[in-house]
C-alpha positions in Angstrom: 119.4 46.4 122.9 118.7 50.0 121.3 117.0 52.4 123.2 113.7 52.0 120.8 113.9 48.2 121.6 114.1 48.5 125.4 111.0 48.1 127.3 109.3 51.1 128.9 109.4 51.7 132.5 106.3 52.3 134.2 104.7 53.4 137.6 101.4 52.7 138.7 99.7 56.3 140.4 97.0 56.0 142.6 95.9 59.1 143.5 93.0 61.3 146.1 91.0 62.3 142.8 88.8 64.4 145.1 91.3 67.0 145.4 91.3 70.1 143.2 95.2 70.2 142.4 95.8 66.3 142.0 95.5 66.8 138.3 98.1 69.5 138.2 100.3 67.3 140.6 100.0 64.4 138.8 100.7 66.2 135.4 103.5 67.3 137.1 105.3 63.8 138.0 104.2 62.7 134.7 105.9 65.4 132.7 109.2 64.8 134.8 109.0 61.5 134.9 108.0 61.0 131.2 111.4 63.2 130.3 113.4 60.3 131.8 112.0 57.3 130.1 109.4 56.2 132.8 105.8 56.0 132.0 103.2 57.2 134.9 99.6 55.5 134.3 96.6 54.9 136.4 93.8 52.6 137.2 91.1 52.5 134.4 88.3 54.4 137.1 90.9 57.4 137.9 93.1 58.0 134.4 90.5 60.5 132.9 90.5 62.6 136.3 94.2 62.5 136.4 95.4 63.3 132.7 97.1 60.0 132.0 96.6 56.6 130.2 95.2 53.5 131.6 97.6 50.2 133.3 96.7 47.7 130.7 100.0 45.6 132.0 100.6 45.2 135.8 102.9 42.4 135.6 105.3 45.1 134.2 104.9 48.0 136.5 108.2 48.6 138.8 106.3 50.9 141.5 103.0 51.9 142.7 103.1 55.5 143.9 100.4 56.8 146.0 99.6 60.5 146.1 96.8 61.2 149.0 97.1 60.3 153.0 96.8 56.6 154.4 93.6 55.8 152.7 95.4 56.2 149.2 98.5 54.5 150.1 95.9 51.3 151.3 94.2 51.3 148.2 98.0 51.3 146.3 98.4 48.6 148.3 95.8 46.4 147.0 97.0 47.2 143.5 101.2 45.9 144.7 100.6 43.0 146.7 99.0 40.7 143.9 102.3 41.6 141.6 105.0 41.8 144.9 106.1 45.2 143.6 106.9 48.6 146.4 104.9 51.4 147.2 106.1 54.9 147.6 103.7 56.8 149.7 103.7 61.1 149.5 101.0 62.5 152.1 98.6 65.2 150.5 96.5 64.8 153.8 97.1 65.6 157.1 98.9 63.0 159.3 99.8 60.6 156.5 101.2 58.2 158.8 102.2 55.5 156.5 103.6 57.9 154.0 107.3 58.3 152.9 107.4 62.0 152.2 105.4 65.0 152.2 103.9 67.3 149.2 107.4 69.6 149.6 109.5 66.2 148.8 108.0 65.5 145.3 110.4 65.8 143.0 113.0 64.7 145.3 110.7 61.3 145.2 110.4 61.7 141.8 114.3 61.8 141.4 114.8 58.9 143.1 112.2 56.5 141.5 114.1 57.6 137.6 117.6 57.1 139.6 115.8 53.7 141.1 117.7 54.8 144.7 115.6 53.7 147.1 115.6 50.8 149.1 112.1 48.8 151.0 111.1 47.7 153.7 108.3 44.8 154.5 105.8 45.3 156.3 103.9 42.4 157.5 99.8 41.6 156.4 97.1 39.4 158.4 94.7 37.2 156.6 91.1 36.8 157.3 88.6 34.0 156.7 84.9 34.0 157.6 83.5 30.4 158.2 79.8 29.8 158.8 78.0 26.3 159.4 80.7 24.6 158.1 81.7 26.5 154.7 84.0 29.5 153.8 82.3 32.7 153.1 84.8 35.4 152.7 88.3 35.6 152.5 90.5 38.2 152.4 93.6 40.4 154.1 94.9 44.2 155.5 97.8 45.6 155.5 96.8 47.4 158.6 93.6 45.6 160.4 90.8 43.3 160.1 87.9 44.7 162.4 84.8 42.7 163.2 82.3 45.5 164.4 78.6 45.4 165.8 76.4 46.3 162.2 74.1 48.7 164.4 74.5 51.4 166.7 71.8 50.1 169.2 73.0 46.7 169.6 76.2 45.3 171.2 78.1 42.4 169.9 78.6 39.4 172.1 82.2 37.2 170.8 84.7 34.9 172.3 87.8 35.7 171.8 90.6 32.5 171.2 94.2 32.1 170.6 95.9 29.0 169.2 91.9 27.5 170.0 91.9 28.2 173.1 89.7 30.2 174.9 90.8 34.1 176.2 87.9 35.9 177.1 84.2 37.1 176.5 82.4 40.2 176.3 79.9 42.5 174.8 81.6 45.1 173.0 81.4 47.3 169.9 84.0 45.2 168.4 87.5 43.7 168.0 90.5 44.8 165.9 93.1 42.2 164.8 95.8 44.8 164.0 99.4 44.5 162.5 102.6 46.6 163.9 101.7 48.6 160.6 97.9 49.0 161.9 99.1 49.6 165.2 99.3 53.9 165.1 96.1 53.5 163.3 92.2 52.3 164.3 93.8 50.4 167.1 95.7 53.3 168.4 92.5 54.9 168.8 90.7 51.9 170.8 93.2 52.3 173.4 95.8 49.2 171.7 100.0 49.9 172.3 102.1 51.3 169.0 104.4 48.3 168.1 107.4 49.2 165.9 107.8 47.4 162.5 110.1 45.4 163.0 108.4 43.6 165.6 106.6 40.8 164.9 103.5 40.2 165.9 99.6 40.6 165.7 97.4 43.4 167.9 94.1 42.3 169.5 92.1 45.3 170.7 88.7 45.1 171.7 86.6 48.1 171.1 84.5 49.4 174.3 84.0 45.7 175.7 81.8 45.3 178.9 84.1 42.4 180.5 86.7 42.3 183.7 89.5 41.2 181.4 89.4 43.0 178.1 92.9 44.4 177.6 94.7 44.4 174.5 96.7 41.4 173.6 100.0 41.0 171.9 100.5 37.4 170.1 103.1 35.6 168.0 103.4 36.0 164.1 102.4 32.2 164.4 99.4 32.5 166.4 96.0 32.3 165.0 93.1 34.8 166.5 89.5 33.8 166.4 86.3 36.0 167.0 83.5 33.6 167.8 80.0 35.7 166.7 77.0 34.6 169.6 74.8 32.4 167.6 72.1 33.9 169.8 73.8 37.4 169.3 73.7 40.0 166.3 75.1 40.2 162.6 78.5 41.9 163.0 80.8 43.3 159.7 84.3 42.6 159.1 86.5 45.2 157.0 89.6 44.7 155.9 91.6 47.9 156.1 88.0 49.8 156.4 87.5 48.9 152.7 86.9 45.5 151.7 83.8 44.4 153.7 81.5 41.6 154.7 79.2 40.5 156.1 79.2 37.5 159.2 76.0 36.6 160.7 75.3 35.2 163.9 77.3 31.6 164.8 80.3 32.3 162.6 83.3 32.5 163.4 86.4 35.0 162.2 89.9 33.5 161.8 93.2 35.5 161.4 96.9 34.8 160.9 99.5 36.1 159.9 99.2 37.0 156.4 101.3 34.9 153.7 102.1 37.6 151.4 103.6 41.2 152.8 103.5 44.4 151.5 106.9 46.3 150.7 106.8 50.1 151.6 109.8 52.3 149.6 112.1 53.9 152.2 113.9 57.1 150.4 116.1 57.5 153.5 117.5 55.9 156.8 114.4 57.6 159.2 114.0 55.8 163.0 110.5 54.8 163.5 110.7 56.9 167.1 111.3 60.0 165.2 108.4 59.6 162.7 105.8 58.7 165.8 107.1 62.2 167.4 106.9 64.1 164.2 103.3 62.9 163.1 101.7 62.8 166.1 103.4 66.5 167.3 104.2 64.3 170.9 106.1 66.4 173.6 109.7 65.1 173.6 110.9 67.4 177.0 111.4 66.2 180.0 110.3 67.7 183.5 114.2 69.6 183.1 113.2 70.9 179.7 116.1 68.5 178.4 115.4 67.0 174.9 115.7 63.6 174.3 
């Protein structure tokens, strides 16, 4: 094969538009990318904004890079888990959890994606279904959490909670997160839930300010199924999927989740313990009461 008959290489970049440098950023890894033979293209809503030409063929994209914090790198995430292919995160933001590398790294990421020397890592997803009356109304997944929230501030939101259909507790609350290890240092780190490492695996159930004597966060099997009952004589409540695909469940429904049948692969550049990223993103203290560092 000649190098005018071998097909191009291309990278998918989803990108923080919002920003005033992204443009200059993402000319950037274009320009270095482009000088080794891969293409850099974006979705149809963000290629103007970024400089670059439109993914007309995702089945042949290698990588989806995501320049912004974990917001971005969840939206690149809905654009690689349809065609199974990795996402390499580099945080623009501020804690960028989920990200690979920081704004300093880029062109050592850039490097590696032309050199392809990188490896992944899968994370696990949860799936979602809404059923109401007897039919299906939504279906969906997350990469980090599905939450089932109250849809006003005045009212609270009476559920039951099941595992494996059987009954856990009940409680008025402002909600309940169904969180994976991935989700676990976000939303439901905030309600109070424990940080799982990746490789454990499992799903997160953390209610959200719930008015009950047992309302504790619950770690269950990757083949357990969680279900939120909704009071039929209750309120409407939302669902979101990673804060961004939302819907709607009135009153009676009910909100299954399970462990999600396709993961998302994350790019790892290098061989980084999960214990040091938690310290270094969340700034924790790491001396003991002797000043001795661990």
């Amino acid at each position: 094969m000649t190098e005018i008959d071998r097909p191009r290489r291309q990278v998918l970049l989803v990108a923080h538009t919002g920003r005033g440098d992204i443009g200059s950023v993402a000319g950037h890894a274009a320009q270095i990318l482009g000088d080794a033979g891969v293409q850099l293209v974006a979705l149809p809503g963000e290629a103007d904004a970024l400089g670059l030409a439109v993914e007309e063929e995702p089945a042949g994209l290698e990588l989806v890079l995501a320049l912004g914090g974990d917001g971005t790198l969840l939206r690149a995430a809905e654009q690689a888990r349809p065609s199974g292919v990795p996402v390499l995160g580099v945080n623009l933001g501020r804690v960028g959890f989920l990200a690979e590398a920081d704004a300093d790294d880029l062109d050592e990421v850039l490097r590696a994606i032309i050199a392809r020397d990188y490896s992944t890592r899968s994370r696990m997803t949860v799936d979602v279904r809404v059923e109401h009356e007897g039919e299906e109304i939504f279906r969906g997944w997350a990469l980090n959490e599905i939450s089932v929230e109250k849809s006003t501030r005045e009212r609270i939101l009476d559920v039951v909670v099941e595992v494996d259909g059987r009954g856990v507790s009940a409680y008025g609350c402002d909600g309940v997160l169904c969180a994976t290890p991935t989700g676990s240092t976000a939303y439901a780190f905030s309600a109070g839930g424990p940080v799982l490492w990746p490789g454990v695996e499992a799903l997160l159930v953390v209610p959200s300010n719930a008015h009950a004597l047992f309302a504790r966060p619950l770690v269950v099997g990757p083949a357990s199924q969680v279900t939120v009952h909704i009071d039929p004589a209750g309120h409407h409540a939302v669902l979101a999927c990673d804060g961004r695909r939302i819907c709607a469940v009135p009153p009676g429904a009910r909100v299954l989740m399970h462990r999600g049948e396709r993961p998302v692969d994350l790019v790892k550049l290098r061989d980084q313990p999960f214990t040091d990223r938690l310290v270094r993103k969340f700034s924790l203290p790491v001396h003991g009461w002797r000043d001795a560092r661990y």
